[in-house]
C-alpha positions in Angstrom: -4.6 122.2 -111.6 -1.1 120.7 -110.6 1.5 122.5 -108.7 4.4 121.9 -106.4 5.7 123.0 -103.0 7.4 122.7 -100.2 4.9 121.9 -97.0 5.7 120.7 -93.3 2.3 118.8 -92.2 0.7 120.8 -89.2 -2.0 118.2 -88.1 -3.4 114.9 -90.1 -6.3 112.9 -89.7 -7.4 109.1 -90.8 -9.9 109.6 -93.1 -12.4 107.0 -94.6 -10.8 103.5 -95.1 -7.1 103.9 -96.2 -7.3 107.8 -96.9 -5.5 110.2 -94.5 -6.6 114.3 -94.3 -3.6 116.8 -93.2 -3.4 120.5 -92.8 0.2 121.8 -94.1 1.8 124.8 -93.9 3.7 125.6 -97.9 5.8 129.2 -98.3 4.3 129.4 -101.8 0.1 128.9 -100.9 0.0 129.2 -97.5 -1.8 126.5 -95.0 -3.8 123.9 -97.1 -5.9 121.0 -96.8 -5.2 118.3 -98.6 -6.3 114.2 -99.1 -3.8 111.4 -99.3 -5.8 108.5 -100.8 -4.7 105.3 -100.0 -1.8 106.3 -97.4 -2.8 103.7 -95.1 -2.6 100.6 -97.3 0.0 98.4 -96.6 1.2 99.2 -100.3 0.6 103.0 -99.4 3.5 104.8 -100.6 3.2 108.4 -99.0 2.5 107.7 -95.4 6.2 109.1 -94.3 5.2 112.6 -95.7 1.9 112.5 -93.8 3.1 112.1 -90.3 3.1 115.5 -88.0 5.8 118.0 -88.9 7.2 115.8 -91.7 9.0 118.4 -94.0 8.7 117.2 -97.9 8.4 118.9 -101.4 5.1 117.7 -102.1 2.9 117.3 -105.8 -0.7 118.4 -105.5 -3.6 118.4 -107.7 -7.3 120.4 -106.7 -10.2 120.2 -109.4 -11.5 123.4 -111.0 -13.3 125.0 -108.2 -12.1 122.9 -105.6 -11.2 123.7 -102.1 -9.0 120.4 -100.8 -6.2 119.3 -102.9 -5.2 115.7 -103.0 -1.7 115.1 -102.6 -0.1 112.8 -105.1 3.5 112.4 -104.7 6.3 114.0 -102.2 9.7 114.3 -101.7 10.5 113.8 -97.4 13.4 116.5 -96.8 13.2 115.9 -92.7 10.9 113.8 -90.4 13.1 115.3 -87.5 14.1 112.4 -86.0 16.2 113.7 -83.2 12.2 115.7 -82.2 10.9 112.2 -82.1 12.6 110.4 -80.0 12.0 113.0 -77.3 9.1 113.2 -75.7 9.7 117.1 -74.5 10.5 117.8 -78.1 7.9 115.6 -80.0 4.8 118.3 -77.7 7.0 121.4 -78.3 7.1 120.6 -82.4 3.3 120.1 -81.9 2.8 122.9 -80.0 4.4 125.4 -82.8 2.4 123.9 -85.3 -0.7 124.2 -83.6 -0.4 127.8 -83.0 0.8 128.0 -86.7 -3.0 126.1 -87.8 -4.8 127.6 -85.3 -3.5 131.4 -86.2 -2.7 131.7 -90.0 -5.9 131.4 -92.2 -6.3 129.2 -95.3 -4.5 129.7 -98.5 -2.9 133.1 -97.8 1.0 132.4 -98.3 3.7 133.9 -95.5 7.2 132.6 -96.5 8.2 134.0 -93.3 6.1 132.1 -91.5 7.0 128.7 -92.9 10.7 130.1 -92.4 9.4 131.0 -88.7 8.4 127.2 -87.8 11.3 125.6 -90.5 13.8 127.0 -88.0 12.4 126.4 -84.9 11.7 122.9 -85.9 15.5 122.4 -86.8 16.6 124.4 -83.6 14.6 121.4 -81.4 16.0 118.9 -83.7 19.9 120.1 -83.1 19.9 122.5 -80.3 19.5 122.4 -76.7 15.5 123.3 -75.5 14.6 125.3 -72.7 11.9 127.2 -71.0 11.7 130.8 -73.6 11.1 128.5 -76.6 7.4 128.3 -76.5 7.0 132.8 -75.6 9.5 133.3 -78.0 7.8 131.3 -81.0 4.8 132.8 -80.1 5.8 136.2 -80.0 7.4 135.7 -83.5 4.7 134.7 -84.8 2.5 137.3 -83.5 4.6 139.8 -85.3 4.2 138.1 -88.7 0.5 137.6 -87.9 0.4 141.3 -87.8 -0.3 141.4 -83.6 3.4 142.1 -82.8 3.8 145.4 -80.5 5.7 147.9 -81.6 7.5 148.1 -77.8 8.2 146.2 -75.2 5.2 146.3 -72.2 5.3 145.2 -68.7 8.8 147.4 -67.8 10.1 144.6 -70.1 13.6 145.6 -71.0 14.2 146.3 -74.6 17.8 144.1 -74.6 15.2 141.3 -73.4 12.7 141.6 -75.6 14.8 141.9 -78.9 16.3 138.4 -77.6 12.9 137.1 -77.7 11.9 138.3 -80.8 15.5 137.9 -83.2 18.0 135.4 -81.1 18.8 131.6 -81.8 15.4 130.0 -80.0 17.6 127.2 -78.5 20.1 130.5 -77.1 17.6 131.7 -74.8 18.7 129.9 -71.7 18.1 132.5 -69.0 19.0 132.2 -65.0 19.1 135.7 -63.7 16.3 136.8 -61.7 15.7 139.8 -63.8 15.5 137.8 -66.8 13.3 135.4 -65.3 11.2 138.0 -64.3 10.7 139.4 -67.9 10.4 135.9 -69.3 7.0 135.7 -67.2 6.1 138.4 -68.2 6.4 137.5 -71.7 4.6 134.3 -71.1 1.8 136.9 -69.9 1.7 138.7 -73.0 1.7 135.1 -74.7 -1.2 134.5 -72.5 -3.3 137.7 -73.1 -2.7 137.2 -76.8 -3.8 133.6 -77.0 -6.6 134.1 -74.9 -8.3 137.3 -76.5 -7.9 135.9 -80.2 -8.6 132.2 -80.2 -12.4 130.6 -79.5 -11.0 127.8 -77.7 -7.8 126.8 -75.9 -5.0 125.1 -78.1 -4.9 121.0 -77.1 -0.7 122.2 -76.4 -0.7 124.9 -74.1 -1.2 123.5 -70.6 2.1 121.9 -71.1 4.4 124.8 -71.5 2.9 127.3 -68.5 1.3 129.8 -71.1 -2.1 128.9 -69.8 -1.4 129.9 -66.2 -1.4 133.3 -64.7 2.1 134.5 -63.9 2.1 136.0 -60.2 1.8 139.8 -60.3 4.2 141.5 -57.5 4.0 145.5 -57.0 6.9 145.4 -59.9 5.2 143.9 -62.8 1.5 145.2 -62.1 0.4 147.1 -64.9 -2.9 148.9 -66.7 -5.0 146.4 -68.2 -5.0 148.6 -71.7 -1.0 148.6 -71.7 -1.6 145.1 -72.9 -4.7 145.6 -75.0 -3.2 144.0 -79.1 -4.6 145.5 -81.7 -3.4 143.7 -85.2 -0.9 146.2 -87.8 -2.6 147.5 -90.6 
């Protein structure tokens, strides 16, 4: 079978000799595994749309009953080059595709999801970063994964946590004490999610703070079951 789609590459691996394996997300099939023979070759042709969230329309073809496609042509539409040059940037783009392999299973297609990391991507490549970007993603992403809450927890306003879940990513610049407040607390809902639903800790998180426990004051304590996440049926 041949098909085409749009894909941003979440993760890629040298394989063999010359061959390279990637994970991409696509808004048509969902997250993929797919073989680039040859890519490494110094006549390799294909090694642009391999690299880490490179954004291309790619040509695939999978053998009757197979499960890893091979990917034989592609189109680049961004390699992000603004992401790359920054170091800060370059780990937050890798961080949001992590959580994007780590949470969405194989072959089951979310066009909102691949919209989801599409605009976060291009909001690191053009906007300004800043410290809600990594809750924020995550929390969007928890919705479309079906683990979104239906209210905001922790005495979270619900001003602050529609920000977090609708505004501009690169808008969230916060500096009131308030808001700080509730951005920890987000983090801690980040945190609890992350924890309870993945078998091992993502390579990314230690560097954005959602791996640390947020100090509890007598204002944010709370009932261990106010945070329990259940996912939406």
């Amino acid at each position: 079978m041949i098909f085409t789609d749009s894909g941003i590459i979440l993760f890629r691996q040298e394989f063999r000799e010359a061959d390279r394996m990637v994970s991409l997300y696509t808004p048509e099939h969902g997250r993929l595994n797919a073989r680039l023979p040859g890519v490494l070759r110094a006549a390799g042709k294909l090694k642009a749309v391999s690299e880490p969230f490179a954004c291309a329309d790619y040509r695939f073809y999978v053998r009757r009953g197979g499960t890893v496609a091979t990917i034989t042509g592609g189109k680049i539409n961004s390699i992000f080059p603004h992401i790359r040059q920054d170091l800060k940037r370059t780990t937050l783009a890798m961080h949001f595709c992590e959580l994007i392999q780590r949470l969405t299973p194989l072959h089951q297609p979310s066009e909102a999801k691949y919209e989801l990391l599409l605009a976060a991507l291009t909001e690191l490549e053009l906007g300004e970063i800043n410290s809600a970007f990594a809750a924020a993603f995550t929390l969007r992403l928890m919705t479309l994964a079906g683990f979104g809450l239906e209210r905001p927890v922790l005495k979270i306003s619900a001003e602050f946590w529609r920000r977090m879940h609708e505004d501009e990513l690169s808008s969230l610049v916060f500096s009131e004490p308030e808001d700080l407040l509730a951005l920890s607390k987000c983090n801690s809902v980040c945190r609890r999610f992350l924890n309870q639903y993945l078998t091992f800790p993502l390579n990314t998180l230690k560097n954005f703070g959602l791996n640390e426990p947020a100090p509890l004051t007598e204002e944010n304590q709370t009932e261990p079951e106010e945070l329990v996440l259940h996912p939406a049926h």
